[in-house]
FIRO-857713 format. One record per residue: z, x, y of N, C-alpha, C in turn; residue number from 1; residue in one letter. Coordinates in nm, 2 decimals. Example, Ala and Ser with C-alpha at 12.3 -4.5 7.8 and 13.67 -1.06 7.14 Angstrom:
<rs>
     n_up   n_east   n_north    ca_up   ca_east   ca_north     c_up   c_east   c_north     n   res
     0.78     1.32     -0.57     0.78      1.23      -0.45     0.78     1.32     -0.33     1     A
     0.71     1.28     -0.22     0.71      1.37      -0.11     0.79     1.29      0.00     2     S
</rs>
This chain:
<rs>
     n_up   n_east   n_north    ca_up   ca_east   ca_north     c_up   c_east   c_north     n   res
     6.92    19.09    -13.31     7.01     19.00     -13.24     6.94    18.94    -13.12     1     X
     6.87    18.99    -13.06     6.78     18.97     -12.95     6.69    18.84    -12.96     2     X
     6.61    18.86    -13.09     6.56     18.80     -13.13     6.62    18.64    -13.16     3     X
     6.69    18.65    -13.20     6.82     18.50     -13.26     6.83    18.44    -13.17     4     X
     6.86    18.53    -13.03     6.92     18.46     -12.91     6.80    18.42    -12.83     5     X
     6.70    18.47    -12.84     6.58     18.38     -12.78     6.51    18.31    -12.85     6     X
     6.55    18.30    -12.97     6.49     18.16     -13.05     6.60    18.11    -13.03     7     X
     6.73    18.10    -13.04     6.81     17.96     -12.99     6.77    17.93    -12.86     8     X
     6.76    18.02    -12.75     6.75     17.95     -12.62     6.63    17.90    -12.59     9     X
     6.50    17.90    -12.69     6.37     17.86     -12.68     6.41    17.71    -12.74    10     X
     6.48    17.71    -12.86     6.51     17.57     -12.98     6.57    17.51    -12.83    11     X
     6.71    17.54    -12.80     6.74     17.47     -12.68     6.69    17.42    -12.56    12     X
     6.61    17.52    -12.49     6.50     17.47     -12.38     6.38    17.36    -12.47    13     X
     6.35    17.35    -12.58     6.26     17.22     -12.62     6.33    17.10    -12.65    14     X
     6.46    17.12    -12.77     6.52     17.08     -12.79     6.61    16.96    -12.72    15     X
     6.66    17.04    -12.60     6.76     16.91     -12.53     6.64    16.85    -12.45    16     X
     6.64    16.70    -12.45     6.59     16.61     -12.35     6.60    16.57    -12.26    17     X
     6.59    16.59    -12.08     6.63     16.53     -12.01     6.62    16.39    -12.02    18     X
     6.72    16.27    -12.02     6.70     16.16     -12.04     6.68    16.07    -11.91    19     X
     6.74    16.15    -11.82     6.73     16.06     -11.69     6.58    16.06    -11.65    20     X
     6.50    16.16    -11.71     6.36     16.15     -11.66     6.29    16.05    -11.65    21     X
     6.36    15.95    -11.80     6.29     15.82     -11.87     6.36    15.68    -11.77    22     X
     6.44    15.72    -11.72     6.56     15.60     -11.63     6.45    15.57    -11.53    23     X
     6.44    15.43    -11.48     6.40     15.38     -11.43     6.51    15.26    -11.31    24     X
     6.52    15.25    -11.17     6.59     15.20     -11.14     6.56    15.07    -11.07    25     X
     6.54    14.98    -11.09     6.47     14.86     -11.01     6.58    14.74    -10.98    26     X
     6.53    14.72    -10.90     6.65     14.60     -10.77     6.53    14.45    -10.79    27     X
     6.64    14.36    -10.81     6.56     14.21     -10.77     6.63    14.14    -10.85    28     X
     6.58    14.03    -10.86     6.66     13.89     -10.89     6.67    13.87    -11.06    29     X
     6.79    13.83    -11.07     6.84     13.85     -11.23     6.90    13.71    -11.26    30     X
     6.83    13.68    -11.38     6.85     13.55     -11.41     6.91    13.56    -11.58    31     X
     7.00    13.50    -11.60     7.07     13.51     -11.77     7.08    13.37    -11.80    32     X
     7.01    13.37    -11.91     7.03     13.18     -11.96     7.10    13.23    -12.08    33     X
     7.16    13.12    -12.21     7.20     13.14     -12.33     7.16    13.26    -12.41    34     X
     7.05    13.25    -12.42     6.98     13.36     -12.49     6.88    13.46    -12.50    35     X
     6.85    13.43    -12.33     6.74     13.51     -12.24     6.78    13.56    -12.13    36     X
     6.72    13.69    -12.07     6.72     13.71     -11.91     6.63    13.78    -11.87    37     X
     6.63    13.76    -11.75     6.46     13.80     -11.69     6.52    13.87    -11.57    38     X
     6.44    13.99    -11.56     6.48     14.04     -11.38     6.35    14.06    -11.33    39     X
     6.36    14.00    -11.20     6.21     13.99     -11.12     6.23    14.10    -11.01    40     X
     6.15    14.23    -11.05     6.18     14.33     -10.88     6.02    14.30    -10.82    41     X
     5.99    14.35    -10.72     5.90     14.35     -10.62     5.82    14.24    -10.69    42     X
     5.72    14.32    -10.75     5.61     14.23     -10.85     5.58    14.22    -10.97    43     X
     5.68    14.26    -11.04     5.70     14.26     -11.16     5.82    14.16    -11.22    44     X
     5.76    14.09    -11.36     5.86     14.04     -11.39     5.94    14.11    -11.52    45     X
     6.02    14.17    -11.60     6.06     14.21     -11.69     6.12    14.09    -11.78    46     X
     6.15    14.07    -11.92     6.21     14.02     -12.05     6.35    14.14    -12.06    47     X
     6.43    14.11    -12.06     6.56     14.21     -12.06     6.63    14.19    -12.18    48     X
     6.63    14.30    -12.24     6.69     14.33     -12.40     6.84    14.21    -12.39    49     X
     6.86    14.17    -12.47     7.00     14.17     -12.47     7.13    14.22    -12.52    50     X
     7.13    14.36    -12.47     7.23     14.44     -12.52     7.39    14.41    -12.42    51     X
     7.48    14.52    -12.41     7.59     14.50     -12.37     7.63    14.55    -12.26    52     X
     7.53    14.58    -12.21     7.52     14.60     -12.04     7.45    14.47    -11.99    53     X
     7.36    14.41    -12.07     7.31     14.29     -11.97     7.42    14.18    -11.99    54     X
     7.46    14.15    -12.08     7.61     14.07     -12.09     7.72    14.11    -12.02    55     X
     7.71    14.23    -11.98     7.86     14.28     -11.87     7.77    14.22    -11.74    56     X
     7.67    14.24    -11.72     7.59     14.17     -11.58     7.64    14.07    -11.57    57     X
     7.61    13.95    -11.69     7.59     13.87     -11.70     7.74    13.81    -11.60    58     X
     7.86    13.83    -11.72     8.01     13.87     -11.66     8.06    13.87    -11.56    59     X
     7.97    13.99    -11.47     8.02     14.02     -11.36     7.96    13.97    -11.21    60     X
     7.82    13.91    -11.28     7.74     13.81     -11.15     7.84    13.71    -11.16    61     X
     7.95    13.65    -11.24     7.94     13.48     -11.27     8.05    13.46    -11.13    62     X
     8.09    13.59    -11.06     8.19     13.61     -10.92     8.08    13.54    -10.85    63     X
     7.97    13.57    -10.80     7.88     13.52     -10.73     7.80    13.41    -10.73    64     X
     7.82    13.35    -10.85     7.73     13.23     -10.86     7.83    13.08    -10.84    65     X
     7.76    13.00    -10.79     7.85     12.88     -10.75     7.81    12.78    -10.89    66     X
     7.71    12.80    -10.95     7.67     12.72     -11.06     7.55    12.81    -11.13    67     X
     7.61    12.77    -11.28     7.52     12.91     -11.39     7.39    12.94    -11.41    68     X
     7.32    12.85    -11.30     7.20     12.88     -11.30     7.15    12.96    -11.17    69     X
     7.20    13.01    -11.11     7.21     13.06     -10.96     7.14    13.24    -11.02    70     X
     7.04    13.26    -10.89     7.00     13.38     -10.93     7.11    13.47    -10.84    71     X
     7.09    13.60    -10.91     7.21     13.70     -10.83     7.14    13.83    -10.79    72     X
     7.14    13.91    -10.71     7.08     14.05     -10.70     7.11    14.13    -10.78    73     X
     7.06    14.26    -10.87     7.10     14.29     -10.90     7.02    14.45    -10.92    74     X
     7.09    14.58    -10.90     7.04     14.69     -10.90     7.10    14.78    -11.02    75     X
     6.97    14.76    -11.10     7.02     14.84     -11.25     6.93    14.96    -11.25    76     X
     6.95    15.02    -11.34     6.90     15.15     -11.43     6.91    15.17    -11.54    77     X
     6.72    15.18    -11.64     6.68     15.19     -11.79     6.61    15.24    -11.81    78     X
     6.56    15.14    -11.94     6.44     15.14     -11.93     6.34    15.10    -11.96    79     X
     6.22    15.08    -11.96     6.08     14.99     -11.94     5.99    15.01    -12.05    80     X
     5.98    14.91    -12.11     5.91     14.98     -12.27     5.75    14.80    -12.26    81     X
     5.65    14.84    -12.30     5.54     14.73     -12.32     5.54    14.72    -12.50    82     X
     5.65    14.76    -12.57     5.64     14.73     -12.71     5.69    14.56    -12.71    83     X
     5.61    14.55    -12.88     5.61     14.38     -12.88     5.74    14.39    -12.95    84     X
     5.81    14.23    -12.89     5.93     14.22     -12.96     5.91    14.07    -12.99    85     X
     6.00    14.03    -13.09     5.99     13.91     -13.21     6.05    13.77    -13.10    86     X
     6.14    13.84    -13.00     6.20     13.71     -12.89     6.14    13.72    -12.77    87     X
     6.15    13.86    -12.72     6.11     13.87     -12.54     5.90    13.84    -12.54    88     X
     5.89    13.78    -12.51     5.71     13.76     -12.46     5.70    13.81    -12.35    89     X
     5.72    13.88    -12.27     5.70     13.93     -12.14     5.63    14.08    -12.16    90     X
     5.53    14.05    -12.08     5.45     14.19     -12.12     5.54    14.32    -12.11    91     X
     5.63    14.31    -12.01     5.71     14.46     -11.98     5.85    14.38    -12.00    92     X
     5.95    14.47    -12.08     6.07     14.43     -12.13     6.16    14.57    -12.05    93     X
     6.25    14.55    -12.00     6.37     14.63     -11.94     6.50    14.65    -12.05    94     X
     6.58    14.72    -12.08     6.68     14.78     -12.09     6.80    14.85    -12.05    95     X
     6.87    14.75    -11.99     6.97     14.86     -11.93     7.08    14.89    -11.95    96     X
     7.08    15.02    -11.86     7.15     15.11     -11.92     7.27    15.14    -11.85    97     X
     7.25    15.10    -11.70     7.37     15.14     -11.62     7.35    15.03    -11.49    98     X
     7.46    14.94    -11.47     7.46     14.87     -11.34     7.49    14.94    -11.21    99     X
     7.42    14.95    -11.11     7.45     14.99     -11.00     7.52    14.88    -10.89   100     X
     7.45    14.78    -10.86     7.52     14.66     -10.77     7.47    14.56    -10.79   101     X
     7.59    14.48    -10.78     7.56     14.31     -10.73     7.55    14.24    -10.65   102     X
     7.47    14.15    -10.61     7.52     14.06     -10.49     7.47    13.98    -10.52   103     X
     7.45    13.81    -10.43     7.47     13.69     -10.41     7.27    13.72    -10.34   104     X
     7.23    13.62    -10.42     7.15     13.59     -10.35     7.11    13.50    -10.17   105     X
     7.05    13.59    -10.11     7.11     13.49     -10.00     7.03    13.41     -9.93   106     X
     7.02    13.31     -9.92     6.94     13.19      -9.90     6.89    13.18     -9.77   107     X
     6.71    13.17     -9.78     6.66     13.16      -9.61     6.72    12.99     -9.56   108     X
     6.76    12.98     -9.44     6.73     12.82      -9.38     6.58    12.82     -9.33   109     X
     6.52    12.73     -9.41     6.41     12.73      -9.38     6.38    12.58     -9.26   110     X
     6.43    12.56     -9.18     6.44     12.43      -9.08     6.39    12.44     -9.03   111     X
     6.29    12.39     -8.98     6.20     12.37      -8.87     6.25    12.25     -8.79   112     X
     6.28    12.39     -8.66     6.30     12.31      -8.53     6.27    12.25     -8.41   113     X
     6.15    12.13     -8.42     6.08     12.10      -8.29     6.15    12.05     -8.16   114     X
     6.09    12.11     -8.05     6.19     12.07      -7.91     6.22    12.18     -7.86   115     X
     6.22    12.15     -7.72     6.30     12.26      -7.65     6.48    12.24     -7.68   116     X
     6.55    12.37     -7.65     6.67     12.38      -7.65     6.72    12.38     -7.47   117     X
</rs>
């Protein structure tokens, strides 16, 4: 009996996967055209699956954008795979899996103002 029970809990300790290990969380600028979307964090650009989390993105940025081409912030968690795919060409492709936050991109004024005040 001893025995049984430490080969299930050996099968179990190999067995189950922590999955969150593989989660990856990256923040930056999310862009969704017809048939593509791209998320740009720091310095990386990603090709992003289009599953049914990037279409709920998609959805839920359209509060923030004043016109459909408008980039939005956006803080997801996936994950990051360099396999070739038949649509995305981007060396590193994202998947996500869980939206964390949205917001509005927010625009520098970039004015240059000569003169004293």
């Amino acid at each position: 009996m001893k025995k049984i029970l430490a080969l299930a809990l050996l099968i179990l300790s190999f067995g189950c996967k922590n999955t969150s290990e593989e989660l990856t969380t990256l923040k930056g600028s999310y862009m969704f055209f017809e048939d593509a979307a791209v998320l740009q964090a720091s310095n990386e650009i990603y090709g992003v699956y289009l599953n049914d989390k990037a279409i709920a993105l998609d959805e839920a940025s359209k509060k923030f954008k004043a016109t459909p081409t408008d980039v939005i912030i956006a803080e997801v968690k996936g994950r990051v795979s360099t396999e070739k795919h038949e649509k995305i060409l981007w060396e590193k492709k994202f998947e996500i899996i869980e939206i964390i936050s949205i917001s509005s991109k927010k625009e520098t004024n970039n004015t240059l103002i000569l003169g004293a005040e």
